[in-house]
N, C-alpha and C positions, 0 to 999 in steps of 0.2 A: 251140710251135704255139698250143699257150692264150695265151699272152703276147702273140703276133700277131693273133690273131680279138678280144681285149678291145681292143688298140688299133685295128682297125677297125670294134670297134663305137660307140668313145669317136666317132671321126669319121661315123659316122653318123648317132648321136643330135648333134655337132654340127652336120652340113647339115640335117637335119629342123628342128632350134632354128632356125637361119637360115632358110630356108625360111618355117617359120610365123611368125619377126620378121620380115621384109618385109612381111606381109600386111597389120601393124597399117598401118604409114603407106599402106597402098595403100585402105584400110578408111576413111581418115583420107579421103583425097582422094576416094573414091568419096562420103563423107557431104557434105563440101563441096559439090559437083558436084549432088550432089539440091538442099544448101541453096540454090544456087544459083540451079536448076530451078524450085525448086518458092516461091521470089521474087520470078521471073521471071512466071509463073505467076500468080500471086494480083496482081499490080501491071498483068497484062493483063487481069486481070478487074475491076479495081479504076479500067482507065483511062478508060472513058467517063462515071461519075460524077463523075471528078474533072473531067473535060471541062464536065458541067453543073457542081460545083462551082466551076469558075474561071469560067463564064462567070455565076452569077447569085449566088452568094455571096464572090466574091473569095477561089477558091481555101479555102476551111476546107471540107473536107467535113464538118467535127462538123455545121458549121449546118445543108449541105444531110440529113444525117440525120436532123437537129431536126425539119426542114421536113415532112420525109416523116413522123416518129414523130406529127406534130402534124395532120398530116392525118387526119379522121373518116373518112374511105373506108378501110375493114380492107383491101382489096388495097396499097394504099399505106403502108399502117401496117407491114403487114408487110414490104412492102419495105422499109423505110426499115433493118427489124432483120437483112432478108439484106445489105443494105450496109454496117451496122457490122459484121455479124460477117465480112464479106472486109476491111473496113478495118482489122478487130482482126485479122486472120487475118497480112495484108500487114506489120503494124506487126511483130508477136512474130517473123515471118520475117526482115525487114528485118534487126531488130535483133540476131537471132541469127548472122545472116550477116554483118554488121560486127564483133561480138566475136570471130565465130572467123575473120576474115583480119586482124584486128588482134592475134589473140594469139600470145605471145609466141615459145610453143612449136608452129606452125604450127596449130593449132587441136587437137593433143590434149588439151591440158587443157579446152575446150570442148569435148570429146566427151565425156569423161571426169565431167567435174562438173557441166554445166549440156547435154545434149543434147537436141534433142527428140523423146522418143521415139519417135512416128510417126513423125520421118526415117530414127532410128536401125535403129526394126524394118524398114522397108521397105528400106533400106541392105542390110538384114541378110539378108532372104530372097531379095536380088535382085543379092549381092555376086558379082561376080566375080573369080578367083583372078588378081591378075596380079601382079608382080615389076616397082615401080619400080629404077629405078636411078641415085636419086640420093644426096647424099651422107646425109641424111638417115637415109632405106631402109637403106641398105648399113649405116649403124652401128648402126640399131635393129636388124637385124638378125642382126649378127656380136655385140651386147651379148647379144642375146635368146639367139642361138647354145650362146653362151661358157653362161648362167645356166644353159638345160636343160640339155649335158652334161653338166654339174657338180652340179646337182640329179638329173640319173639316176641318175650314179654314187654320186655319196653314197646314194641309195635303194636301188640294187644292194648296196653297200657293206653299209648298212644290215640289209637282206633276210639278205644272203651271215652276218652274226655271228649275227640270231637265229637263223638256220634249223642254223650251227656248234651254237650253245649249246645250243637244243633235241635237237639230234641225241647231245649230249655228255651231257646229263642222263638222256637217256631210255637210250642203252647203259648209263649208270654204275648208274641205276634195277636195268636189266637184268641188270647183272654182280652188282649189290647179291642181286637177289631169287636168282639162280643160286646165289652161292656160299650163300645162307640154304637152300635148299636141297639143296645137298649136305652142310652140316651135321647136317640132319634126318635123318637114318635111321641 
């Protein structure tokens, strides 16, 4: 009966492992999908200056920021520095978004080493639980599966010898101090 409840608990802790491996690559495409959004995003706010830039500087908007930073009216100066920083804003997005659909490992290694944070946290608080099911998913998944059961068990495993050995020292302690005193009298 013990022998039967352990083996369904091996298979529990491994659908829980699977389970929470599918989430990584669903985590993965939910980041994506923001990168993507929030791209989108900055490149529409980005698009009526590029509009006057192509029409009065041939397309560089560095110049038309120049134009504006070089203007002595401070309402225009300061614009000039709200439109580099959506141009700086658009460019670190851009470019973020090309590296992680160009890389290699479908972008978790750009989650993983180079993310941006602000995407990641917002990703993060706004993640929802879902179960892709592609080939992907499924093998992150059954890998992840396979590592936790095997890392529980060995921890049970683990748990199961100190808690033997502690339990063996402290009767031998016990048997030790009993027979000490029934020598004493």
């Amino acid at each position: 009966m013990l022998r039967r409840l352990m083996d369904y608990l091996r298979l529990l802790l491994f659908v829980c492992g699977v389970l929470l491996g599918v989430q990584v690559p669903a985590f993965v495409d939910q980041y994506g999908k923001a990168l993507t959004a929030h791209t989108q995003e900055a490149k529409q706010s980005l698009a009526e200056f590029q509009r006057d830039a192509d029409r009065f500087f041939g397309g560089d908007i560095d110049r038309l920021i120049a134009h504006y930073k070089q203007n002595p009216d401070a309402v225009f100066n300061a614009g000039g520095e709200s439109i580099e920083a959506i141009y700086h804003r658009y460019r670190l997005l851009s470019e973020a978004l090309t590296e992680f659909n160009q890389s290699g490992y479908g972008g978790f290694d750009r989650l993983v080493l180079a993310p941006l944070p602000e995407i990641r946290q917002q990703v993060w608080q706004h993640f929802s639980h879902s179960i892709l099911l592609d080939g992907r998913a499924i093998a992150f998944g059954l890998l992840f599966g396979l590592l936790f059961a095997m890392l529980c068990e060995l921890t049970l495993h683990g748990c199961g010898r100190c808690c033997r050995g502690a339990y063996r020292r402290i009767r031998l302690s016990a048997k030790t101090s009993g027979e000490e005193r029934v020598e004493k009298p």
